[in-house]
C-alpha positions in Angstrom: 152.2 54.5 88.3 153.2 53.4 92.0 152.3 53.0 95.5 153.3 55.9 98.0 153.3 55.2 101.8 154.0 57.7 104.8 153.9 59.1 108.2 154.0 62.3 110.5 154.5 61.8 114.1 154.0 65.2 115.1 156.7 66.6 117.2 159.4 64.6 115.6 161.0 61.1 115.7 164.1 59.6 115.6 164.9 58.6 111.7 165.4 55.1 112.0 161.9 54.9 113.4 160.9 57.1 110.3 162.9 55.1 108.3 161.7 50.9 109.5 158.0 51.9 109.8 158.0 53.3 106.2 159.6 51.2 105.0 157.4 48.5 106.1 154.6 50.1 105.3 155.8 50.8 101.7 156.9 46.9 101.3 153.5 46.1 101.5 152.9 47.2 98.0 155.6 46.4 96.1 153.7 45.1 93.4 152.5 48.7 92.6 155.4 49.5 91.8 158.2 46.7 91.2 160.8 48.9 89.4 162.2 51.0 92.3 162.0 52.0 96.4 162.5 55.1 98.0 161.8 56.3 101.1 162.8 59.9 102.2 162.3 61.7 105.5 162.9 64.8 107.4 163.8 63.8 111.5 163.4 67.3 112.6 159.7 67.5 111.7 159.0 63.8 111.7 157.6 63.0 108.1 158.4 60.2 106.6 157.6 59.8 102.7 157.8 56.2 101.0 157.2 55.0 96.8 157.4 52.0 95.3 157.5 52.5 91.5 156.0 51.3 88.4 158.7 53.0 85.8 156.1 54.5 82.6 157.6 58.0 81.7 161.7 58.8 82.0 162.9 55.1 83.1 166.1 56.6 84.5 166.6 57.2 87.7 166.1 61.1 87.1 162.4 59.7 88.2 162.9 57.9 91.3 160.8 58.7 94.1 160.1 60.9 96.3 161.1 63.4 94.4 162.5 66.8 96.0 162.1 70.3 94.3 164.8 71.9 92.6 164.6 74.6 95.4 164.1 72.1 98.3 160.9 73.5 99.3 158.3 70.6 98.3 158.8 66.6 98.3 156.6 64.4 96.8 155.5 60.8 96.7 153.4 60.3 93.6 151.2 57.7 92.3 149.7 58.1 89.1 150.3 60.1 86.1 150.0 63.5 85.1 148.8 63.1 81.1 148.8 67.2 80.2 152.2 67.2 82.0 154.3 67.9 78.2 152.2 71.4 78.2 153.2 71.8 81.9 156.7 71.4 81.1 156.3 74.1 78.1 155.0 76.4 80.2 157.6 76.5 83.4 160.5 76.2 80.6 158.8 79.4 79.6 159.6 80.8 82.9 163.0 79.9 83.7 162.2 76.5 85.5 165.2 73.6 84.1 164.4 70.3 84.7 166.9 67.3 85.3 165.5 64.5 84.0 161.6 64.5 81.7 159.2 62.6 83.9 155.7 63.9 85.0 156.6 63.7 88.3 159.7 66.2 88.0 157.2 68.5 86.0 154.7 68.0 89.1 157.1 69.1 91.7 158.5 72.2 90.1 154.9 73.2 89.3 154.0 73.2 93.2 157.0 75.0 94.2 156.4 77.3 91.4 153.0 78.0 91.3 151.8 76.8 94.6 149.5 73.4 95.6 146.1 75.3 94.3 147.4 76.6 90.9 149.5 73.1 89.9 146.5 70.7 91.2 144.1 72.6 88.8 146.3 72.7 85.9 146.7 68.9 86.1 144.7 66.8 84.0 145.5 62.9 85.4 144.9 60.6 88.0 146.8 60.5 91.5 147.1 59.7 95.1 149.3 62.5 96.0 151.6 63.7 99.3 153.1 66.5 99.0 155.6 68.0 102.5 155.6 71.8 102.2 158.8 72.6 104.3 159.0 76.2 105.3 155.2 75.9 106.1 156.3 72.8 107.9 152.5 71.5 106.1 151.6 68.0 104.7 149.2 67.9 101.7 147.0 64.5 100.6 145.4 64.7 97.2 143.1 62.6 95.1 142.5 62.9 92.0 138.9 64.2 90.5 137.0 61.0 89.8 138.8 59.2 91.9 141.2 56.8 89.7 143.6 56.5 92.2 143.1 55.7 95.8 144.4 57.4 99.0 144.0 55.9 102.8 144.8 57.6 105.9 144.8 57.2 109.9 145.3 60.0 112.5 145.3 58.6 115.6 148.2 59.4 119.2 149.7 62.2 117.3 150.8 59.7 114.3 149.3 60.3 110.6 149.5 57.5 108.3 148.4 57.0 105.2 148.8 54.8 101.9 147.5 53.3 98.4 145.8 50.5 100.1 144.8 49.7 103.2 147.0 46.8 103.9 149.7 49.0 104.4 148.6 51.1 107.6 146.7 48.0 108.9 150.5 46.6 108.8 151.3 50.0 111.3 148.1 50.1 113.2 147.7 46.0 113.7 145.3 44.9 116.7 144.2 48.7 116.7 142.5 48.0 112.7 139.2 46.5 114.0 136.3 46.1 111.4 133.9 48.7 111.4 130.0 47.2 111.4 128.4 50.3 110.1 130.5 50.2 107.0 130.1 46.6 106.4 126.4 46.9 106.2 126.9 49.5 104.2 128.7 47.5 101.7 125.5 44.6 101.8 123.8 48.0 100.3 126.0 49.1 98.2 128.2 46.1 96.9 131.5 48.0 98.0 132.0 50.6 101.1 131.4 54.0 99.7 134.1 56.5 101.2 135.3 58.0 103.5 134.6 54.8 105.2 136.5 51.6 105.3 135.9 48.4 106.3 138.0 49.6 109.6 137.7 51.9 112.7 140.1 54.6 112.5 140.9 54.5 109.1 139.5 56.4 106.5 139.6 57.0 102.4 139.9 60.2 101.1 137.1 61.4 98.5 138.2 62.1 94.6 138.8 65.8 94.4 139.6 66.2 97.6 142.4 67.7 99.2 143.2 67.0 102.9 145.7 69.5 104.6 147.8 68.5 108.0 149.9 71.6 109.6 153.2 70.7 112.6 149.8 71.7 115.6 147.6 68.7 114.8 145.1 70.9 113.1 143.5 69.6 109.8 141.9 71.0 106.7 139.7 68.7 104.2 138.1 70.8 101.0 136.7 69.8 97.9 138.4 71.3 94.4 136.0 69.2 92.4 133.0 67.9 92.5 130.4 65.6 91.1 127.9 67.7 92.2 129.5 71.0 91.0 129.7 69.1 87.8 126.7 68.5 87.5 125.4 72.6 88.5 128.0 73.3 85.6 126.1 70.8 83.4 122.6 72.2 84.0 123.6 76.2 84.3 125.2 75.9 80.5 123.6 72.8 78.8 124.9 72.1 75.1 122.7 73.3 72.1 124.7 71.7 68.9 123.1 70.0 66.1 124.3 66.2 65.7 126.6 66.8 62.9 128.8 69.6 65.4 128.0 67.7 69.0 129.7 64.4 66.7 132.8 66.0 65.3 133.7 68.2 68.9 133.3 65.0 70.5 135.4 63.0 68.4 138.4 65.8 68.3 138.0 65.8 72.8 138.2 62.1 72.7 141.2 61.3 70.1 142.9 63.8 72.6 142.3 62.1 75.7 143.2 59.2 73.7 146.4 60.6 72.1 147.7 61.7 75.9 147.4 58.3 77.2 149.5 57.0 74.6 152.3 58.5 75.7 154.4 56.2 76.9 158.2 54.8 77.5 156.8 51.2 78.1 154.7 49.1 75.7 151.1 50.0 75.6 147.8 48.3 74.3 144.0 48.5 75.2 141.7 46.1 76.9 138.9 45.0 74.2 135.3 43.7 75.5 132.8 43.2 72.9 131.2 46.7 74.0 131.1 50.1 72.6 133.4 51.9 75.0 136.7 49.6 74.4 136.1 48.9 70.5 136.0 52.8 70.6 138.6 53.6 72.8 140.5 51.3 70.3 140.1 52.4 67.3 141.2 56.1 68.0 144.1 54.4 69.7 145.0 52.6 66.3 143.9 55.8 64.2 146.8 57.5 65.7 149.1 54.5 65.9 151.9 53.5 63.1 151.7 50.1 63.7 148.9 47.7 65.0 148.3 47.9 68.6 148.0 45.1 71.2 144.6 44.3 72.0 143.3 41.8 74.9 140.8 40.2 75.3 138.7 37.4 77.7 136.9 34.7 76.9 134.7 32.0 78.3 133.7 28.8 77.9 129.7 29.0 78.6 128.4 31.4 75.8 126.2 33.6 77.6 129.4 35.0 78.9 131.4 34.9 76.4 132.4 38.1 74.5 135.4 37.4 72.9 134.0 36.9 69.0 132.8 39.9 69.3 136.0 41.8 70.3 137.8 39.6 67.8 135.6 41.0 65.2 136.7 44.4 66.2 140.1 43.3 66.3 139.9 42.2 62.5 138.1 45.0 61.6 140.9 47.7 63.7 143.7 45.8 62.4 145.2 45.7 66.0 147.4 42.9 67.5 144.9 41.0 69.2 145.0 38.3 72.4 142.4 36.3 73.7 142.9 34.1 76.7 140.3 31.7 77.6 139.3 31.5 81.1 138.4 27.9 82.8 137.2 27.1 85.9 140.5 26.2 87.0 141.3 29.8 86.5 138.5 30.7 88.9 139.9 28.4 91.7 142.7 29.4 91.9 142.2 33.1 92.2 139.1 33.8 94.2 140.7 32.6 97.2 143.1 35.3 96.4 140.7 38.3 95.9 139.8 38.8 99.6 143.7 39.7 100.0 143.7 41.6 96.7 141.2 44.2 97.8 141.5 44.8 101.5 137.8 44.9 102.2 135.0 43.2 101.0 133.9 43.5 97.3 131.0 42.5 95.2 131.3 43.2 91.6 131.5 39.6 90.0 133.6 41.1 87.3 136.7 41.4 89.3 137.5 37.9 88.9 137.6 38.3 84.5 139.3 41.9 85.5 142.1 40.4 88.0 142.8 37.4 84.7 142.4 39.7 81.8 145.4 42.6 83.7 147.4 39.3 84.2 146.5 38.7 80.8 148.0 41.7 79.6 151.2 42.5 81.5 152.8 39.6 80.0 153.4 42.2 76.7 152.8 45.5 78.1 152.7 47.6 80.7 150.2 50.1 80.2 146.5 49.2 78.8 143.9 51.8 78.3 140.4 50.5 79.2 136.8 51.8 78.3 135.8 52.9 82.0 133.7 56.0 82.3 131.6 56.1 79.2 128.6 54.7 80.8 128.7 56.6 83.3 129.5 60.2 81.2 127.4 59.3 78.5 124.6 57.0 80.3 124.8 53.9 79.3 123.5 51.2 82.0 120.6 50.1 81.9 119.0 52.1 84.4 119.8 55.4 83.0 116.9 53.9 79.9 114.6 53.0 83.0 115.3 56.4 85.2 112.0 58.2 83.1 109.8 55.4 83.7 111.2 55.3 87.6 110.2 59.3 87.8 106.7 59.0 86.0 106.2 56.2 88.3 107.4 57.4 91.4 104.5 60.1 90.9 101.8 57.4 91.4 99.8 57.0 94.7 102.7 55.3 97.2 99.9 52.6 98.1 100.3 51.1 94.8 103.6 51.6 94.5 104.6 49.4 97.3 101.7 47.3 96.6 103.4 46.0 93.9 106.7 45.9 95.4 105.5 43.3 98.1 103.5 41.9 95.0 106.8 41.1 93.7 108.9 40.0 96.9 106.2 37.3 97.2 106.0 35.9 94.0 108.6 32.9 93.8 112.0 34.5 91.9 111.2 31.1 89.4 107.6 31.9 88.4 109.0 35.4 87.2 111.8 34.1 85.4 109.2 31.4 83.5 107.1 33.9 82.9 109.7 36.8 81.0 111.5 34.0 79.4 108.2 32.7 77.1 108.5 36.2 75.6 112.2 36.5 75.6 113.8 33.1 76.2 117.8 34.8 76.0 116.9 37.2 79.2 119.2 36.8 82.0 117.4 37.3 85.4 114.4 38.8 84.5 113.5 38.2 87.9 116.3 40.4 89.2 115.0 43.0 86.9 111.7 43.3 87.4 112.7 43.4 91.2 114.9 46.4 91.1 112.6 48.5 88.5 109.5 47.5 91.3 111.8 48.3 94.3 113.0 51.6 92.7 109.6 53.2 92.3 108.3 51.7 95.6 111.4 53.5 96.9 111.1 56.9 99.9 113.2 59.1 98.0 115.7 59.4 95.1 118.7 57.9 97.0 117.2 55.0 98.0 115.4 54.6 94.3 119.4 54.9 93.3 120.4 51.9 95.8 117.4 49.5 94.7 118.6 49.9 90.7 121.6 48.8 91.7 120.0 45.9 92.4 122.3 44.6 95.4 119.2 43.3 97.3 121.6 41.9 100.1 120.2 43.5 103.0 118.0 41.0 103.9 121.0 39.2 104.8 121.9 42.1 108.0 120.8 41.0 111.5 117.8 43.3 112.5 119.3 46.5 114.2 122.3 46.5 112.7 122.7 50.3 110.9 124.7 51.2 108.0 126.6 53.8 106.8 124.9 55.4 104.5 126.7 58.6 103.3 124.5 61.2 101.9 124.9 63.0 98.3 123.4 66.2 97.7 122.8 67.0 93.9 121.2 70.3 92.2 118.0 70.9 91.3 116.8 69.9 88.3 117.8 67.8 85.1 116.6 64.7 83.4 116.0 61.8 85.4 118.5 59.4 83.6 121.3 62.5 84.4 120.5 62.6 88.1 121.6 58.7 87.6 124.8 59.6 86.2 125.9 62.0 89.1 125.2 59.6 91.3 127.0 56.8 89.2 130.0 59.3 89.0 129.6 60.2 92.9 129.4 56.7 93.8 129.3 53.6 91.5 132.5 54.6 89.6 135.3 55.4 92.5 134.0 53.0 95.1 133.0 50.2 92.5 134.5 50.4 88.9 137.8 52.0 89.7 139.0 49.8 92.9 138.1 47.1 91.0 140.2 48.4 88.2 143.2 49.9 90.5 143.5 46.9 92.8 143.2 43.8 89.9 146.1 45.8 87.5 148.2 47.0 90.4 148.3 43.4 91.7 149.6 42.3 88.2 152.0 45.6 88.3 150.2 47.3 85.3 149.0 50.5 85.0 145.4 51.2 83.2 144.6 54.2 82.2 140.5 55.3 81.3 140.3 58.3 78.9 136.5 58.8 79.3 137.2 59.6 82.4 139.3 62.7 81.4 137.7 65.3 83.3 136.8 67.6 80.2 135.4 64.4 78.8 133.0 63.7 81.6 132.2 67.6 81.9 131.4 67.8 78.0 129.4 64.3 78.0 126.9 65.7 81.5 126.0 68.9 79.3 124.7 67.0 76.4 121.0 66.9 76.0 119.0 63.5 76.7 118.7 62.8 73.1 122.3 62.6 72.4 122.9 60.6 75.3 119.9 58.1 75.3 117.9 57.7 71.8 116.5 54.7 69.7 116.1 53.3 73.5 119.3 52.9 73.4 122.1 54.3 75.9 125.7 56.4 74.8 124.2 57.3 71.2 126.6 59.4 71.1 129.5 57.0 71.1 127.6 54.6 69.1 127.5 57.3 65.8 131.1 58.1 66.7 132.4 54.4 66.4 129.8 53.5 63.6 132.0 55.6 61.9 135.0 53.4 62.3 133.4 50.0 62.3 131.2 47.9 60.1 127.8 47.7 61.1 127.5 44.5 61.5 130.1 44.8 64.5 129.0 48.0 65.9 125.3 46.3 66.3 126.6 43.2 68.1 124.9 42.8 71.4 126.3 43.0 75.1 126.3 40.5 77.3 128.1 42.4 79.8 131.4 42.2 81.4 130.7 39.3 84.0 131.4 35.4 84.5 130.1 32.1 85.0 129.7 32.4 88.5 126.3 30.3 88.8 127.5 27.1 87.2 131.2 27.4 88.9 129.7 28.0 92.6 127.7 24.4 91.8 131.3 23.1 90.5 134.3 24.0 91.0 133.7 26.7 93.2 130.9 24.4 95.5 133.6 23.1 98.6 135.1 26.9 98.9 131.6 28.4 98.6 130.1 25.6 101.3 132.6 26.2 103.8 132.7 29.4 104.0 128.3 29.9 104.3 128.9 26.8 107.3 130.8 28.9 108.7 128.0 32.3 108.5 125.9 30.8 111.7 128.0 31.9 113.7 128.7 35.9 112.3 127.3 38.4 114.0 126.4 40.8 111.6 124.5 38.4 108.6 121.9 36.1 109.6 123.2 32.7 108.7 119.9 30.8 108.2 119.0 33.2 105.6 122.7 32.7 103.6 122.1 29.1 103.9 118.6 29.6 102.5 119.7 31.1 99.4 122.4 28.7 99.2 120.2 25.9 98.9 118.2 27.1 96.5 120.8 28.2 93.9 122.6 24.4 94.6 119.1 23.3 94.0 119.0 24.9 90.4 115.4 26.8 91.7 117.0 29.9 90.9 120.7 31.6 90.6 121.3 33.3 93.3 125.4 33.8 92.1 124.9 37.7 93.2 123.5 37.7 96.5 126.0 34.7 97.3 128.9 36.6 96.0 128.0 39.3 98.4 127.9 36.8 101.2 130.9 34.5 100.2 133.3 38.0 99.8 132.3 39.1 103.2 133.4 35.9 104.8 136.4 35.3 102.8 137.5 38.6 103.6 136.6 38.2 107.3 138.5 34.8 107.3 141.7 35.9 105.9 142.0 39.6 105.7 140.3 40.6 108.8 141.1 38.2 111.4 138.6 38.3 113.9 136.0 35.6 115.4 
């Protein structure tokens, strides 16, 4: 795992230019990767490549980076990890390729000069941010991995490409010239995070997962596609699985202990984060099934109990036999790293969970330096709580639109409090009923199926956008057909999971200099769990069946049947504590923004101080926005 860094300023440039502006721009990430620098460069045709790396597989310096092919046709800078890349190595053995040292990346470079961009890419099964100079075709090469694990930036602007892990390294190149971009920050008060190719910056943009962007010596450009969620999903519907429980259980198991068994390998200490949720305690226990000794488990806890998940992961821990951690997060933890976040993730960022994710990676990397996480089975398997409600939403949606939105504005009028009184004398333990009723109301009420998608995510921030101010709202187109709950899952994969799940992911373990690593989100895991029928994905009304029989197997039932509170924090009570002077400087200071309208933030504000009702999402939205614009972005 690392951070890789470049330029091409076409025609050529002197190499100490090539040289200091690399290397700047790869110093900006050193804590990707704290275990080695490189930066490598041709003068003649002006490329620069730069790494920083996080040393996993073949610690010796036979891995340092870039890396150059054996032939000297292809050079590399390489973040991620290649997990087939032992059957790679088999194979070119097999024809005549030697290798000098036995790191994926050395296997990754020979392949390309062996087998060409097209052939290597597809036989990889990992996650990377990839460059990759061609020199006799005098061609540069940016790849991202398939579901988009890893991140890749880039600029092309005066003749100069730049690109990078994160964005504060070209912003470091580009300075003044980095302005925010206003269509994409609306977009984020939609979506919770900036959905690519757009940043929260003019001029620079992301690159999509499985896409590959090619650069030739004239300027001109190629971008193309070699997977998609949307091809996925055609794949899905044109050759749907037909297997009885007992065969759809045991195929599933043997593709999961796989994916499992190739992100153990490891020349670093390894363990697995551990929630109280299926996905973890799953990933887990086929981790310690093929493990001599116990693994390290880790695990974060809180002090209010409606947050707090740790017993439950404990149990799991018992029950696993692994090596288990828990670290207790205060409010003191809290203050002192949300300041932080804004400069953590480059742009802003809404999912309250990245402040537990940020403490429980720190957590972590004080005994290893690889975890394996749960990320991906909701969205493979359908397991939020939208994919139960995406029937309902469709039957719905077929009603006359004049009640449909009748009893959307029915529910925008209605105070958020009488809602919540009124769910919580038949289920007293319900968090937000309010918010829930709202999004289920505001997705059926909804013009069309993208827009049904953005109200169940239940952001509900727009209100906050001046009027005229337009978003960037980037279209997905999906096949015709299938179930309603896996038309949610595309659009999950497509969406949620690159642009929400996995930056929140790659920026809070890359801060720490850890590398996570998600084997749902193997791609023949994903592909396998979109082709099972709606009854082994959602039954019992209940979402991931499928993962739930699997682990059942493995676990007491008593611990399989705990319930989930969900992967989020205390935010409410700490924004009226501990959090209150950050929070109330930073909402004084929304009058005066020109894209939210201040009174409204204020409004909200009040009322959540107030105790009327907790507004700790909506505020999040607001308060990341203007920490990021006070200290990231820079600008009045």
């Amino acid at each position: 795992m690392c951070g890789i860094a470049g330029l091409w300023v076409f025609g050529g440039a002197a190499g100490d230019r090539l040289a200091r502006q690399a290397g700047a721009m790869i110093d900006r990430l050193a804590h990707r990767g704290p275990d080695d620098r490189g930066v490598w460069q041709d003068d003649a045709a002006g490329v620069a490549l730069a790494n920083r790396r996080l040393a996993i597989i073949d610690l010796s310096p036979q891995g340092h980076q870039p890396m150059t092919s054996a032939d000297g046709r292809v050079t590399i800078a390489f973040n991620g990890e290649i997990y087939n890349y032992q059957d790679l190595r088999r194979q070119l053995l097999g024809e005549g390729v030697l290798f000098r040292g036995h790191s994926d990346t050395e296997v990754l470079v020979e392949a390309i000069a062996r087998w060409g961009a097209d052939r290597a890419l597809a036989a990889c099964n990992g996650m990377f941010g990839l460059a990759i100079w061609l020199a006799a075709e005098r061609r540069l090469m940016l790849v991202r991995d398939r579901l988009g694990e890893k991140p890749l930036y880039w600029s092309l602007a005066n003749g100069v490409l730049l690109f990078a892990s994160e964005l504060k390294a070209i912003r470091a190149e580009l300075g003044y010239r980095a302005v925010p971009d206003e269509a994409a920050l609306a977009g984020y008060f939609r979506h919770g995070f900036i959905p690519a190719p757009r940043t929260a910056f003019t001029g620079i943009r992301q690159l999509p997962p499985g896409t590959c962007m090619t650069l030739s010596a004239e300027g001109a450009s190629e971008t193309r596609a070699y997977w998609s969620v949307a091809e996925a999903g055609r794949q899905a519907l044109a050759e749907p699985l037909a297997l009885p429980d007992s065969e759809a259980l045991r195929r599933t198991g043997d593709l999961l202990a796989d994916a499992v068994r190739r992100r153990m390998v490891s020349d670093v200490p390894l363990g697995v984060f551990l929630s109280g949720g299926i996905d973890s305690a799953l990933v887990a226990a086929l981790m310690q099934e093929q493990s001599a000794t116990p693994i390290r488990s880790f695990t974060i806890g809180f002090e209010e109990a409606a947050f707090d998940e740790s017993a439950a992961a404990e149990a799991t821990a018992r029950a696993l036999g692994t090596d288990h951690t828990t670290l207790r997060v205060t409010a003191a933890d809290a203050v002192d790293l949300v300041p932080h976040l804004a400069g953590m993730y480059d742009e802003p960022f809404a999912d309250i969970s990245a402040i537990p994710t940020a403490l429980l990676c720190r957590l972590a990397r004080r005994q290893v330096t690889v975890a394996l996480s749960g990320d991906g089975g909701d969205e493979a398997f359908g397991g939020y709580s939208r994919h139960l409600w995406a029937g309902a939403v469709a039957r719905w949606r077929q009603r006359p639109r004049w009640l449909r939105q009748g009893l959307a504005r029915l529910d925008a009028a209605l105070p958020d409090a009488w809602i919540d009184g009124a769910a919580h004398l038949l289920r007293p333990h319900l968090r937000q009923p309010a918010d829930k009723v709202g999004k289920f109301l505001a997705a059926v009420a909804a013009v069309d199926e993208e827009a049904a998608y953005i109200a169940m995510l239940g952001m509900k921030a727009e209100i906050l956008l001046r009027p005229g101010v337009a978003s960037s709202n980037p279209t997905l187109v999906l096949p015709d057909g299938g179930d309603p709950a896996l038309r949610l899952q595309l659009r999950d994969l497509a969406r949620y999971l690159p642009d929400g799940v996995l930056v929140k992911v790659d920026r809070a373990s890359m801060a720490a200099g850890l590398e996570a690593r998600a084997p749902l989100l193997d791609p023949r895991v994903v592909e396998w769990g979109l082709r099972l029928p709606l009854n082994q994905r959602l039954r019992d009304g209940r979402g991931k069946w499928m993962l739930r029989r699997l682990l059942a197997d493995r676990l007491p039932q008593g611990v399989v049947a705990a319930p989930k509170t969900g992967f989020g924090a205390p935010l409410g009570t700490w924004l009226r504590g501990p959090l209150r002077d950050w929070a109330a400087g930073l909402i004084e200071g929304a009058a005066g923004d020109g894209l939210i309208q201040g009174p409204v933030a204020s409004a909200l504000w009040r009322q959540h101080l107030s105790g009327r009702h907790d507004h700790a999402g909506r505020l999040w939205t607001i308060l990341s926005y203007l920490s990021w614009k006070a200290t990231v972005a820079h600008v009045d």
